[in-house]
PDB file of N, CA, C and O in Angstrom:
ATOM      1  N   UNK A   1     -20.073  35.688  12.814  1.00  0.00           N
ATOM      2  CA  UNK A   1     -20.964  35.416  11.697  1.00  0.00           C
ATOM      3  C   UNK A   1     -21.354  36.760  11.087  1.00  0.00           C
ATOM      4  O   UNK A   1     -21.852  37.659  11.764  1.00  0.00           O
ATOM      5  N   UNK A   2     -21.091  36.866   9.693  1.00  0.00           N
ATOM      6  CA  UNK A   2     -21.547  38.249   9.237  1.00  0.00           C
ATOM      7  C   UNK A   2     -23.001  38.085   8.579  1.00  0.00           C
ATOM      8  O   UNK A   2     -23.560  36.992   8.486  1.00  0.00           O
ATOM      9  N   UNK A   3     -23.493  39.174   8.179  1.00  0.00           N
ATOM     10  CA  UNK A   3     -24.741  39.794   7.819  1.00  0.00           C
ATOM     11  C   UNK A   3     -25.634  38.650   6.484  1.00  0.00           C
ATOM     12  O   UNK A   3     -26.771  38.193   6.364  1.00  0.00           O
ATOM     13  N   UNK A   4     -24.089  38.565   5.531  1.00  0.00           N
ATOM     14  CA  UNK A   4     -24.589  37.740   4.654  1.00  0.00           C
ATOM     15  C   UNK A   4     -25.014  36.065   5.356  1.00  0.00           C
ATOM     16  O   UNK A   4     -26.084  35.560   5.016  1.00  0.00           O
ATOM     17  N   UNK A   5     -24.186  35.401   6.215  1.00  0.00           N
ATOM     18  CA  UNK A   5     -24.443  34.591   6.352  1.00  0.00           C
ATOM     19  C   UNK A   5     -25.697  34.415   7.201  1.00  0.00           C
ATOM     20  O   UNK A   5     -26.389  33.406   7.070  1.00  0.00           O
ATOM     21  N   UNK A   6     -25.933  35.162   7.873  1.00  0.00           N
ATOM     22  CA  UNK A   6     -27.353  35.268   8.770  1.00  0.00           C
ATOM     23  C   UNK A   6     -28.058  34.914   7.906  1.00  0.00           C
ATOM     24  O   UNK A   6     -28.662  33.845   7.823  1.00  0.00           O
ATOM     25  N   UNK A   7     -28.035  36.117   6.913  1.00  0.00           N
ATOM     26  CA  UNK A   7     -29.104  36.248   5.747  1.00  0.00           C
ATOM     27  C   UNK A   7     -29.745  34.873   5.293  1.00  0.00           C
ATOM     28  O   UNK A   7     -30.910  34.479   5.230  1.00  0.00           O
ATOM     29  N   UNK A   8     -28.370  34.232   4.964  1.00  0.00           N
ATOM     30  CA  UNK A   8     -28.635  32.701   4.199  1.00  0.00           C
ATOM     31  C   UNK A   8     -29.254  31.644   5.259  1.00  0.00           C
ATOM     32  O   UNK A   8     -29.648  30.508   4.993  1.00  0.00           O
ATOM     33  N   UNK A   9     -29.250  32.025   6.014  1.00  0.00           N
ATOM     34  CA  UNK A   9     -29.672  30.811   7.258  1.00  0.00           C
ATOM     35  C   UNK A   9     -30.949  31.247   7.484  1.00  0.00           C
ATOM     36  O   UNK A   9     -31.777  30.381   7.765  1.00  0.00           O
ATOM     37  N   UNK A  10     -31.311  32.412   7.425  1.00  0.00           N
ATOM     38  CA  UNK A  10     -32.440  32.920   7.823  1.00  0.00           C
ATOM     39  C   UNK A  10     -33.449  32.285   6.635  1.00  0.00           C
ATOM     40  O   UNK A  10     -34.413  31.564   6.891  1.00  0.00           O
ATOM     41  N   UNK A  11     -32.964  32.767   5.050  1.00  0.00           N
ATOM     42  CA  UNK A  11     -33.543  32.581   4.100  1.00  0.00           C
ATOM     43  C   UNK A  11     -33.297  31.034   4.128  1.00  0.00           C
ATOM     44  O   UNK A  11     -34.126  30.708   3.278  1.00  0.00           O
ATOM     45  N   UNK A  12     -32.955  30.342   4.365  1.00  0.00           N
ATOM     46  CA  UNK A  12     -33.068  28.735   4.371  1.00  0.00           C
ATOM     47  C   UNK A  12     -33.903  28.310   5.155  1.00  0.00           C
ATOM     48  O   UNK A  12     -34.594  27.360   4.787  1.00  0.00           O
ATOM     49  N   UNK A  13     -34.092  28.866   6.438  1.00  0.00           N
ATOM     50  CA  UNK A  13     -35.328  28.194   7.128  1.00  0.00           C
ATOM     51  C   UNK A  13     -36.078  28.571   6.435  1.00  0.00           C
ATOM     52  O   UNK A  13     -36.419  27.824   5.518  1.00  0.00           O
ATOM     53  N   UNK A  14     -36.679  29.895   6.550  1.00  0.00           N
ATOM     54  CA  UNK A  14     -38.006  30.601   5.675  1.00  0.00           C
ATOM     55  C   UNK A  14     -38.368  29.539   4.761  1.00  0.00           C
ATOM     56  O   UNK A  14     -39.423  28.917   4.885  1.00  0.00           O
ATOM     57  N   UNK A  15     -37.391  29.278   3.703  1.00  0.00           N
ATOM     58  CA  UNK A  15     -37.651  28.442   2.447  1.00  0.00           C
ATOM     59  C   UNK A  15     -38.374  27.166   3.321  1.00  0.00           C
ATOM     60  O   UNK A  15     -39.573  26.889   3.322  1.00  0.00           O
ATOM     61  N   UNK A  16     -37.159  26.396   4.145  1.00  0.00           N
ATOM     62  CA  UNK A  16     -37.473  25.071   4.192  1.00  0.00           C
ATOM     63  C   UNK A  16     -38.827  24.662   4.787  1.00  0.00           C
ATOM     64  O   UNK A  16     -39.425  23.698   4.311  1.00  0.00           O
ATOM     65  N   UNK A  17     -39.554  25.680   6.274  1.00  0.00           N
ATOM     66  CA  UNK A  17     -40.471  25.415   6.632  1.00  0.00           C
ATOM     67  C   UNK A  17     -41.724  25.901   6.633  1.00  0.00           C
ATOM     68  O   UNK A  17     -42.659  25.400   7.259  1.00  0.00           O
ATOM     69  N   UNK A  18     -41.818  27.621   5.414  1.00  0.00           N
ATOM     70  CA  UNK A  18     -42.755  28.080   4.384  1.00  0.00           C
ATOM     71  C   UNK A  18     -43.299  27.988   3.678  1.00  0.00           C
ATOM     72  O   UNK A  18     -44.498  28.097   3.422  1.00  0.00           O
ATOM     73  N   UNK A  19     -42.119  27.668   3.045  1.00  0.00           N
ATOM     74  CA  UNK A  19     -42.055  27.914   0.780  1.00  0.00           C
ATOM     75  C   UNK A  19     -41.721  26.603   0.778  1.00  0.00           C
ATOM     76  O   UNK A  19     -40.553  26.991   0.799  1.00  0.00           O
ATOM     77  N   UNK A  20     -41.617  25.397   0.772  1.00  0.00           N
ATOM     78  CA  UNK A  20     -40.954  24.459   0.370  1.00  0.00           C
ATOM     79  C   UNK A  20     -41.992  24.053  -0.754  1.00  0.00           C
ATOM     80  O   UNK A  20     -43.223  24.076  -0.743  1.00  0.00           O
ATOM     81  N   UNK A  21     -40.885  23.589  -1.944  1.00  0.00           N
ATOM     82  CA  UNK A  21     -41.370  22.962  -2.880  1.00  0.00           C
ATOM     83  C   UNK A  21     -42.485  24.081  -3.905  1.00  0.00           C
ATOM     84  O   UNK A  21     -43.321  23.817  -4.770  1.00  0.00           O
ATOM     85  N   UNK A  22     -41.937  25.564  -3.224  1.00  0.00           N
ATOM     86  CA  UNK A  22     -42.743  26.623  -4.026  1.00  0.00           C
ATOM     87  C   UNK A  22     -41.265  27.912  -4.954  1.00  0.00           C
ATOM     88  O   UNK A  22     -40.104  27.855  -4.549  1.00  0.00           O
ATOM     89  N   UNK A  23     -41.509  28.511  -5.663  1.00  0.00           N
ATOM     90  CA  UNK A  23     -40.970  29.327  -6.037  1.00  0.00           C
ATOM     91  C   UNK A  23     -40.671  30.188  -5.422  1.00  0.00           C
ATOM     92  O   UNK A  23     -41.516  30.983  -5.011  1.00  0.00           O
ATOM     93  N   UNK A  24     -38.876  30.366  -5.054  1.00  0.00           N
ATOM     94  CA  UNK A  24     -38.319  31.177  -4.147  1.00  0.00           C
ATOM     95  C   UNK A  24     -37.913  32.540  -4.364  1.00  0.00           C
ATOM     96  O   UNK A  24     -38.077  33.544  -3.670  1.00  0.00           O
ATOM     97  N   UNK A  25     -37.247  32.332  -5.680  1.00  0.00           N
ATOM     98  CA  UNK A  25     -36.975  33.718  -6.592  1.00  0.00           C
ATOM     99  C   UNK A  25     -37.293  35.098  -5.979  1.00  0.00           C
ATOM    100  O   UNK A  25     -36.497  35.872  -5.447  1.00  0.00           O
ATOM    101  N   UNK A  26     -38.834  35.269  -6.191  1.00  0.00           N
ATOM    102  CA  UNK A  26     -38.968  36.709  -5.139  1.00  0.00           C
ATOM    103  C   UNK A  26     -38.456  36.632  -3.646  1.00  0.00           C
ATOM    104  O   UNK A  26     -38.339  37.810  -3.310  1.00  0.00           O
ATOM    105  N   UNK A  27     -38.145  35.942  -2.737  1.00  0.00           N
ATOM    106  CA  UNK A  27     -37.936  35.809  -1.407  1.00  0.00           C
ATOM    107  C   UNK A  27     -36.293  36.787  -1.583  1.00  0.00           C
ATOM    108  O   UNK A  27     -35.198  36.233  -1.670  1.00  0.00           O
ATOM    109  N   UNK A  28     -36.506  38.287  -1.601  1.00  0.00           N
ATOM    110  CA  UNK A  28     -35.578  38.619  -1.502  1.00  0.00           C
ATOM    111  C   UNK A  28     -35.064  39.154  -0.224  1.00  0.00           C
ATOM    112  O   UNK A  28     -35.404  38.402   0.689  1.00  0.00           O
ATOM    113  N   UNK A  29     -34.347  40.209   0.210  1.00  0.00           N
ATOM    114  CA  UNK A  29     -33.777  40.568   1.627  1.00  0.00           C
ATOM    115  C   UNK A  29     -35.108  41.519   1.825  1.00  0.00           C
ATOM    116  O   UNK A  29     -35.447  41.658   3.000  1.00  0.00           O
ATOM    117  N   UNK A  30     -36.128  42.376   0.561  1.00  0.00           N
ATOM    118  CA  UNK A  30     -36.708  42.935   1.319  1.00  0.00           C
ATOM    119  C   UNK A  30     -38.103  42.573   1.404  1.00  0.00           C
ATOM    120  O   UNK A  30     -38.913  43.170   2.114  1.00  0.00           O
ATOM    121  N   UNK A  31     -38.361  41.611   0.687  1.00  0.00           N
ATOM    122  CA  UNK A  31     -39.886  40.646   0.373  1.00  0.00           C
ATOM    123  C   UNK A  31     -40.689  40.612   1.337  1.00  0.00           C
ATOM    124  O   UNK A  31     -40.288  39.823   2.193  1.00  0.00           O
ATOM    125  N   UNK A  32     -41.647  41.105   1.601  1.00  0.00           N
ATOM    126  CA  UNK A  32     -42.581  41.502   2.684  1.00  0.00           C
ATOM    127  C   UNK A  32     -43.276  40.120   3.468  1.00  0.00           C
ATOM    128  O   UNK A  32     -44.494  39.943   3.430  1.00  0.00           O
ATOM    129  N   UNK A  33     -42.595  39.423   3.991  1.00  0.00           N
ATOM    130  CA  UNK A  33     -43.208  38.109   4.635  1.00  0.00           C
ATOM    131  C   UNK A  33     -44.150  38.039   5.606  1.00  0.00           C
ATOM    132  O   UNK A  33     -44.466  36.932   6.042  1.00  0.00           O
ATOM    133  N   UNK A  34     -44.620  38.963   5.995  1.00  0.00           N
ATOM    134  CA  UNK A  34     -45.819  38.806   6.595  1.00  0.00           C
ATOM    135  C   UNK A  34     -46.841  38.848   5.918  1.00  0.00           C
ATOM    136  O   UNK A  34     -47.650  37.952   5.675  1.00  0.00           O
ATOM    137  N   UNK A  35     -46.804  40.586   5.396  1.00  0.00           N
ATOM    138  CA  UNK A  35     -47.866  40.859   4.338  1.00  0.00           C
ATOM    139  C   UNK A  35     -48.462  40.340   3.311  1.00  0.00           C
ATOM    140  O   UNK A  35     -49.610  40.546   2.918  1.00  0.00           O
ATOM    141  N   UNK A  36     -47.338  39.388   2.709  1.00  0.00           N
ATOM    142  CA  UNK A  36     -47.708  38.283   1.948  1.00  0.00           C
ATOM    143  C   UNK A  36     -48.553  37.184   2.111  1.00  0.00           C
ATOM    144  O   UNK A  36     -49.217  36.511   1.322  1.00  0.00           O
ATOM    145  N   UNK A  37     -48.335  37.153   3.581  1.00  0.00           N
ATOM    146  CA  UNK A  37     -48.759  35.486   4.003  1.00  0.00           C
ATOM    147  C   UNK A  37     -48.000  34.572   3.975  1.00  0.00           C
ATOM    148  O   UNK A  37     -48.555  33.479   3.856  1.00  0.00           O
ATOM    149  N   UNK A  38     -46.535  34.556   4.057  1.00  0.00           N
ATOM    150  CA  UNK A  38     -45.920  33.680   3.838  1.00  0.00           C
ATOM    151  C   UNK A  38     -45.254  32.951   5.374  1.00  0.00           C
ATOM    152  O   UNK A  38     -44.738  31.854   5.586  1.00  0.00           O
ATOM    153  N   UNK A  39     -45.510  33.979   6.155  1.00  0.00           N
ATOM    154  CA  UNK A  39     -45.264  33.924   7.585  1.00  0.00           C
ATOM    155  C   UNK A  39     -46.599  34.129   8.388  1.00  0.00           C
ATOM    156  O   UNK A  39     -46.902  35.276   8.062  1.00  0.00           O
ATOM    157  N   UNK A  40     -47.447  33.742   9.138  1.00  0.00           N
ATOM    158  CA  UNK A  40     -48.735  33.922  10.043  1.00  0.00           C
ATOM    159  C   UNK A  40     -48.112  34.351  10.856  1.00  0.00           C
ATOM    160  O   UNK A  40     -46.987  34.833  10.986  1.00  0.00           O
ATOM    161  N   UNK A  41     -49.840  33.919  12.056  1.00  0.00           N
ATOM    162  CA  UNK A  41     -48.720  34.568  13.066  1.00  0.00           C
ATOM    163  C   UNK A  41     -48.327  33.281  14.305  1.00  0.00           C
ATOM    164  O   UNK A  41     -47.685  33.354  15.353  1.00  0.00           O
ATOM    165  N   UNK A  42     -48.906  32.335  13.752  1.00  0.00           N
ATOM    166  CA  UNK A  42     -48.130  30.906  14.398  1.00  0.00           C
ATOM    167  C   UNK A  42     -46.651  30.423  14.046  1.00  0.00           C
ATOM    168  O   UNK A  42     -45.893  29.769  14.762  1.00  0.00           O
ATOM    169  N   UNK A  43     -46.396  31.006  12.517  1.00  0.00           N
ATOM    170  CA  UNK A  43     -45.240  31.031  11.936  1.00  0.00           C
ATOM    171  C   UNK A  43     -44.305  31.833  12.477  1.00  0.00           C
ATOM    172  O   UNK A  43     -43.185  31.442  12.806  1.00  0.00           O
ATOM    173  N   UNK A  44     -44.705  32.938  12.587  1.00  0.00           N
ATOM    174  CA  UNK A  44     -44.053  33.925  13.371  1.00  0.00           C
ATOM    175  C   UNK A  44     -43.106  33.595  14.977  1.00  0.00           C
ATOM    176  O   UNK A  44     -41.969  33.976  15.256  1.00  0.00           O
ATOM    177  N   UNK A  45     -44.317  32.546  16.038  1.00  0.00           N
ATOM    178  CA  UNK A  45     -43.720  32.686  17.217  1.00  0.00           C
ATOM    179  C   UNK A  45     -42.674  30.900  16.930  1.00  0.00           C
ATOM    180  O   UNK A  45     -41.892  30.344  17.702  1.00  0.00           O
ATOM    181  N   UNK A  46     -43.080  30.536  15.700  1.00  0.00           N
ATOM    182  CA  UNK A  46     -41.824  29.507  15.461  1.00  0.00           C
ATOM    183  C   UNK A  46     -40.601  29.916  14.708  1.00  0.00           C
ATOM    184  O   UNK A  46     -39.625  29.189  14.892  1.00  0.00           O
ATOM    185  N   UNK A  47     -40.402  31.252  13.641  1.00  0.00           N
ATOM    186  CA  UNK A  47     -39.775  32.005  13.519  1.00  0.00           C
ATOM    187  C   UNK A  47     -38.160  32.112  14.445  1.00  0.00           C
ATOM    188  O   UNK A  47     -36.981  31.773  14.345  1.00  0.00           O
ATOM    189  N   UNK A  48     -39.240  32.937  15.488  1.00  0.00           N
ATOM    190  CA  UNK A  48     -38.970  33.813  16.761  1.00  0.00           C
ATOM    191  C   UNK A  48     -38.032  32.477  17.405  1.00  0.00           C
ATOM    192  O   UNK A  48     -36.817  32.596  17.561  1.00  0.00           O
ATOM    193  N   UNK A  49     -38.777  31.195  17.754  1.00  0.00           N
ATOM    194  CA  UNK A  49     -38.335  30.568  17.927  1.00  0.00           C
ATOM    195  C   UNK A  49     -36.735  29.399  17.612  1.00  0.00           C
ATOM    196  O   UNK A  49     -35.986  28.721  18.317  1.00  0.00           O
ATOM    197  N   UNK A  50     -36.877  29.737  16.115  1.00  0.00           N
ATOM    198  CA  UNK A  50     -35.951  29.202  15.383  1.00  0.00           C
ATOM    199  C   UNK A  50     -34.611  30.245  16.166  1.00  0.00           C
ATOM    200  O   UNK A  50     -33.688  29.587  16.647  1.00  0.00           O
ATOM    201  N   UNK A  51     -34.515  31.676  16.278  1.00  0.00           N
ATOM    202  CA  UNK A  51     -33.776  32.520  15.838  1.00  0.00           C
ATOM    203  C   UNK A  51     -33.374  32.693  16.749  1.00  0.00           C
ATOM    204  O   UNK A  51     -32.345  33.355  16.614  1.00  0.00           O
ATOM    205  N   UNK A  52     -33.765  32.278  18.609  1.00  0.00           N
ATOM    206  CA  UNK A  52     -33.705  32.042  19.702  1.00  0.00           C
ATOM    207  C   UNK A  52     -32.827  30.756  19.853  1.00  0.00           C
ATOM    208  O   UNK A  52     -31.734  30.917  20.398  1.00  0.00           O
ATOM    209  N   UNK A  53     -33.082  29.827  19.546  1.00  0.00           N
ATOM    210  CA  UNK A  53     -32.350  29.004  19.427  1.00  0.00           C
ATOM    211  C   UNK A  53     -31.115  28.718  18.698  1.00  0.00           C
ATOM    212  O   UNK A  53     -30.242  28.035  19.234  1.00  0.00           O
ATOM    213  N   UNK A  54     -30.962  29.228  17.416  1.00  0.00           N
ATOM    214  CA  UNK A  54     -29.922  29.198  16.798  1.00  0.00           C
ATOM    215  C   UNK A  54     -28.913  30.133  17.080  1.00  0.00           C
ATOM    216  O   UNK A  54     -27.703  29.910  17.048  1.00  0.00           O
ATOM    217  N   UNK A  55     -29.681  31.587  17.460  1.00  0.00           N
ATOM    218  CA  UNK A  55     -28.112  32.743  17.539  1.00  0.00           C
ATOM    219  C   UNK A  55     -28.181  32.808  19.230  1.00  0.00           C
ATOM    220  O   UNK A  55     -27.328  33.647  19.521  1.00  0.00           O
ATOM    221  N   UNK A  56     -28.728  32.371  20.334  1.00  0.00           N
ATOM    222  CA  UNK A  56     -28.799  32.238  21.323  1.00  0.00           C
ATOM    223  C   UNK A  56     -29.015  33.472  21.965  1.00  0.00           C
ATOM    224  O   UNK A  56     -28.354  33.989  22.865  1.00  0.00           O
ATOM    225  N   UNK A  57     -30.512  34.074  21.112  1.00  0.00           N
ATOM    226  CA  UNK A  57     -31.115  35.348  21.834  1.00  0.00           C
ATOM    227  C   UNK A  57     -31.631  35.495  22.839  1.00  0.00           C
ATOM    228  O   UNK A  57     -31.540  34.632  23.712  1.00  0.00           O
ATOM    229  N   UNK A  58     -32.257  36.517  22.998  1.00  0.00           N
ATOM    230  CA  UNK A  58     -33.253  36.963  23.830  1.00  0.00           C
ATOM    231  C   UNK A  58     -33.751  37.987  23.166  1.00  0.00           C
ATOM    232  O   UNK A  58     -33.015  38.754  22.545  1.00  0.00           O
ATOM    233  N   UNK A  59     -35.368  38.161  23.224  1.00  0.00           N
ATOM    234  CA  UNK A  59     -35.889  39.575  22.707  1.00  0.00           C
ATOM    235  C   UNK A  59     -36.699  39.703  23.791  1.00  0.00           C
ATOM    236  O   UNK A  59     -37.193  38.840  24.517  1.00  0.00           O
ATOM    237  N   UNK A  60     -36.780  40.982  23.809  1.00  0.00           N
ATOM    238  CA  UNK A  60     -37.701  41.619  24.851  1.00  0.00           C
ATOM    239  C   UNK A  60     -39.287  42.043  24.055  1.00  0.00           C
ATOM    240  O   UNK A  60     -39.388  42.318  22.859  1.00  0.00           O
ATOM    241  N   UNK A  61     -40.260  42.016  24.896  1.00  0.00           N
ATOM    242  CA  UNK A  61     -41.700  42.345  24.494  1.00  0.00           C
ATOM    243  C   UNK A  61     -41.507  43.319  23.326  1.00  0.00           C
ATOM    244  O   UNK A  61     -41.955  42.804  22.302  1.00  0.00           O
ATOM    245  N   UNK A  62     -41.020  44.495  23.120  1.00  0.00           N
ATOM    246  CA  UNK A  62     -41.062  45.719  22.452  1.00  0.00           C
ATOM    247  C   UNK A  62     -40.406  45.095  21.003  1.00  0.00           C
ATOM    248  O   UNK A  62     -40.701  45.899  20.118  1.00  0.00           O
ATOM    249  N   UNK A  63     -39.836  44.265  20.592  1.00  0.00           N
ATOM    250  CA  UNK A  63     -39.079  43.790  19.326  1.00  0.00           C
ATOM    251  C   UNK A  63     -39.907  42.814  19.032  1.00  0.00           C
ATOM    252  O   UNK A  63     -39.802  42.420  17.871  1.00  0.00           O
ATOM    253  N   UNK A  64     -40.862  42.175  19.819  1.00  0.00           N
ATOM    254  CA  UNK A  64     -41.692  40.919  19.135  1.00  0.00           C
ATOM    255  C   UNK A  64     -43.020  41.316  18.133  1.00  0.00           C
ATOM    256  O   UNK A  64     -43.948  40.639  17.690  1.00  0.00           O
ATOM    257  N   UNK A  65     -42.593  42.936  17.983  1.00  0.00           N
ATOM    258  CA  UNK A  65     -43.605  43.532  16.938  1.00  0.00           C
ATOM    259  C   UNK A  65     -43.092  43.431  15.729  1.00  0.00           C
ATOM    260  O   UNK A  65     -41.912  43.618  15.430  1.00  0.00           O
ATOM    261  N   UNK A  66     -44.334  43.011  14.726  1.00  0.00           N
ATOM    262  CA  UNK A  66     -43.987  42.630  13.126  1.00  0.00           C
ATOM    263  C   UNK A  66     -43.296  43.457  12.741  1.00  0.00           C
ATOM    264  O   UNK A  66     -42.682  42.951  11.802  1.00  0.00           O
ATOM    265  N   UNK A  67     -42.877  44.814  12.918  1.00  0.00           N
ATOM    266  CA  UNK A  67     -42.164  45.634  12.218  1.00  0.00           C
ATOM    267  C   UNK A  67     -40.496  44.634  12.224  1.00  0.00           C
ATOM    268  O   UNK A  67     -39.770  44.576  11.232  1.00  0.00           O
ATOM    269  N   UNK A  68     -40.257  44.099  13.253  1.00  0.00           N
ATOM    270  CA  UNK A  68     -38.931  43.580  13.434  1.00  0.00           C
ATOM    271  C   UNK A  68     -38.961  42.009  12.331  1.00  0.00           C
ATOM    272  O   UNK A  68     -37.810  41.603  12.168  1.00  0.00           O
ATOM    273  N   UNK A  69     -39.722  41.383  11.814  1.00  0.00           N
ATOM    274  CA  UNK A  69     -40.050  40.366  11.550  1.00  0.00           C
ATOM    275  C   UNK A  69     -40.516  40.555  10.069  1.00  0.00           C
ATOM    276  O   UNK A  69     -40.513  39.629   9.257  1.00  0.00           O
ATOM    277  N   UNK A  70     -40.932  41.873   9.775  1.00  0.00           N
ATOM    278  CA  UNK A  70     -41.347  42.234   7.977  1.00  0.00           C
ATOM    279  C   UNK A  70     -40.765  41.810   7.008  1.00  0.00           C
ATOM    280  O   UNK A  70     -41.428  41.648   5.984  1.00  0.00           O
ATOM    281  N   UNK A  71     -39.466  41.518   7.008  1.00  0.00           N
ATOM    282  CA  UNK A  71     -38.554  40.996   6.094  1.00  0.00           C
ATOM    283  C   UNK A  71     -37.351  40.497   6.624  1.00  0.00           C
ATOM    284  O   UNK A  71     -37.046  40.639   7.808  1.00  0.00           O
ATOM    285  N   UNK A  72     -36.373  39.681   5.451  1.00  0.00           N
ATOM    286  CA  UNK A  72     -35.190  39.414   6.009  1.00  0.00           C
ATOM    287  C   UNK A  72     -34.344  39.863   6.426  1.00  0.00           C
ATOM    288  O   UNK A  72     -33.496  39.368   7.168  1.00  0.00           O
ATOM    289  N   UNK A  73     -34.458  41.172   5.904  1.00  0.00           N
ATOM    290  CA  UNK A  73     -33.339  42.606   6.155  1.00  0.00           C
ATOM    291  C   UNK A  73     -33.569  42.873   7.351  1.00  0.00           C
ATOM    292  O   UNK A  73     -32.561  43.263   7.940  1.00  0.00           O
ATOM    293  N   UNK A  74     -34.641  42.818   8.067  1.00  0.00           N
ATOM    294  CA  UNK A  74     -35.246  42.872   9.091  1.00  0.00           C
ATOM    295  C   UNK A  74     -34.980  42.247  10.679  1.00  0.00           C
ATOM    296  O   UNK A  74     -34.939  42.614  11.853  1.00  0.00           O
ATOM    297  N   UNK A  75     -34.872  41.352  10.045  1.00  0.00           N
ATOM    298  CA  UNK A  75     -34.816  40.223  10.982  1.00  0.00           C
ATOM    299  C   UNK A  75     -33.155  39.941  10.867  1.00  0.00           C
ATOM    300  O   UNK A  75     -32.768  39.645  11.997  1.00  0.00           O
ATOM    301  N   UNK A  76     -32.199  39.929  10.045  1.00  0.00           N
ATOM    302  CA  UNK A  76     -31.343  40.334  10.015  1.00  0.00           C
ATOM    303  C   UNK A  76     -30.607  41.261  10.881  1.00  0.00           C
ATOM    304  O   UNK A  76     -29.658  40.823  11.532  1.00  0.00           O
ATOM    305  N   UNK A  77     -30.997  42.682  10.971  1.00  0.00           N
ATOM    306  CA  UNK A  77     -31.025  44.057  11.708  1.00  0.00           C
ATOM    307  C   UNK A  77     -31.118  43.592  12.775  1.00  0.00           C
ATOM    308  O   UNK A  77     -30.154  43.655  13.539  1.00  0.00           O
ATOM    309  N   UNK A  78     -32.140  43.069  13.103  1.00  0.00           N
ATOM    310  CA  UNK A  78     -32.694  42.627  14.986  1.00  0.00           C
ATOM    311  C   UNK A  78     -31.419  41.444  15.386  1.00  0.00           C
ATOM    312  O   UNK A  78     -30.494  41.792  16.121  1.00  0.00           O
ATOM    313  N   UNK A  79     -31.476  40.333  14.938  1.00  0.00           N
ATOM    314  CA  UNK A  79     -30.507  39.710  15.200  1.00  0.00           C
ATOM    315  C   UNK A  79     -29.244  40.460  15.323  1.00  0.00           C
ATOM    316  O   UNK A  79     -28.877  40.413  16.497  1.00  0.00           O
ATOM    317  N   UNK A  80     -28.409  41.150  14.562  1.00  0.00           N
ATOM    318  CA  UNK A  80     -27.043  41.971  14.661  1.00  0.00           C
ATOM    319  C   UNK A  80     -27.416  42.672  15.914  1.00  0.00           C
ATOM    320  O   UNK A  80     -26.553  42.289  16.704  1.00  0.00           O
ATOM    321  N   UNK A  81     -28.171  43.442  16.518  1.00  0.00           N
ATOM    322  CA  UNK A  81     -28.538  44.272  17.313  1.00  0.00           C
ATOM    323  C   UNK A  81     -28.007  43.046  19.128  1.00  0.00           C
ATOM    324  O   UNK A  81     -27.630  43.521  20.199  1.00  0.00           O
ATOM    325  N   UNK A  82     -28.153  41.871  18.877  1.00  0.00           N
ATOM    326  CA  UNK A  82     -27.595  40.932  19.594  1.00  0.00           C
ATOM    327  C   UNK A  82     -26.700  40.367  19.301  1.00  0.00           C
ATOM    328  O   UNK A  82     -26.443  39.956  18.170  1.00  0.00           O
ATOM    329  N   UNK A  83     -25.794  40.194  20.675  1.00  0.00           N
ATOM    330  CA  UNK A  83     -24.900  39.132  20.231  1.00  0.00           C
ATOM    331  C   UNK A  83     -24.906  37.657  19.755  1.00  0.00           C
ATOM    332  O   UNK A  83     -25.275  36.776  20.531  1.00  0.00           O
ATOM    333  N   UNK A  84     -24.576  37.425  18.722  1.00  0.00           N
ATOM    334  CA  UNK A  84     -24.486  36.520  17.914  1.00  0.00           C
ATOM    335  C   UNK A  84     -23.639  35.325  18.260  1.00  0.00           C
ATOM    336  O   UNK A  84     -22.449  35.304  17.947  1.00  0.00           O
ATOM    337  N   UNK A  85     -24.029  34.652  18.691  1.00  0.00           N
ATOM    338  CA  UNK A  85     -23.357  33.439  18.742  1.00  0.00           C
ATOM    339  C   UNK A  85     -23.983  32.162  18.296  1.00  0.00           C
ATOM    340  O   UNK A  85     -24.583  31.528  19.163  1.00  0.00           O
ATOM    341  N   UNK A  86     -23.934  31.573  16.813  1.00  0.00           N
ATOM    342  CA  UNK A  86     -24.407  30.066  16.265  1.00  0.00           C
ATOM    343  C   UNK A  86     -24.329  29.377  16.921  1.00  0.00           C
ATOM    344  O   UNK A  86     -23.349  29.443  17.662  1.00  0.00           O
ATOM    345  N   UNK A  87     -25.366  28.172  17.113  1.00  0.00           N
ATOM    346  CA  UNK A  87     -24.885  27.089  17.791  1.00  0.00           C
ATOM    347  C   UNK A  87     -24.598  26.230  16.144  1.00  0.00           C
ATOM    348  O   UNK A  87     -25.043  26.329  15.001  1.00  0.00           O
ATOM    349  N   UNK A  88     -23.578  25.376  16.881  1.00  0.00           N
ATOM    350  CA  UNK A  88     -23.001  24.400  15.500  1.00  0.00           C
ATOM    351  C   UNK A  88     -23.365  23.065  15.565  1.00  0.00           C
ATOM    352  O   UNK A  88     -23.027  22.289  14.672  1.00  0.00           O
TER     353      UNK A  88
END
C-alpha cells in the first residue's frame, strides 16, 4: 500500500467519523487536526484505534504523542514507519 493510498483511507475515516456532512475542502495532508478541534482527545484514542486495526500496528507509549497525530502527513509518516499490512 503506498503513501497516497494510506492518505485516502486515513482522510476517509477522518471525514466519515469527524466532518461528516461538514465542509472538507480544507482537510488537507497538512490541516492541523487537533488544533482545530476536529480530533479531541477521545477522538484521538479511536483514531489510534482505527489505524491499529486496519494496518495491523502496534505503537509504543513514545508515538502516542499528538505530535504523531497533528495531521495527515503525520499520521501517514507514523504508519509507513510500520509495517503495513491492510486488512481487506
Amino acid at each position: 500500500m503506498n503513501s497516497q493510498d494510506i492518505a485516502a483511507e486515513i482522510r476517509a475515516y477522518v471525514v466519515a467519523e469527524y466532518l461528516a456532512g461538514e465542509d472538507t475542502s480544507d482537510l488537507t495532508g497538512d490541516y492541523a487536526l487537533i488544533d482545530s478541534g476536529v480530533i479531541d482527545s477521545l477522538g484521538l484514542i479511536r483514531l489510534i484505534s482505527h489505524l491499529t486495526e486496519t494496518y495491523q500496528v502496534s505503537f509504543d507509549d513514545i508515538e502516542f504523542g499528538p505530535d504523531n497525530f497533528r495531521s495527515l502527513d503525520t499520521i501517514v509518516a507514523l504508519i509507513e514507519t510500520h509495517s503495513v499490512t491492510p486488512v481487506q
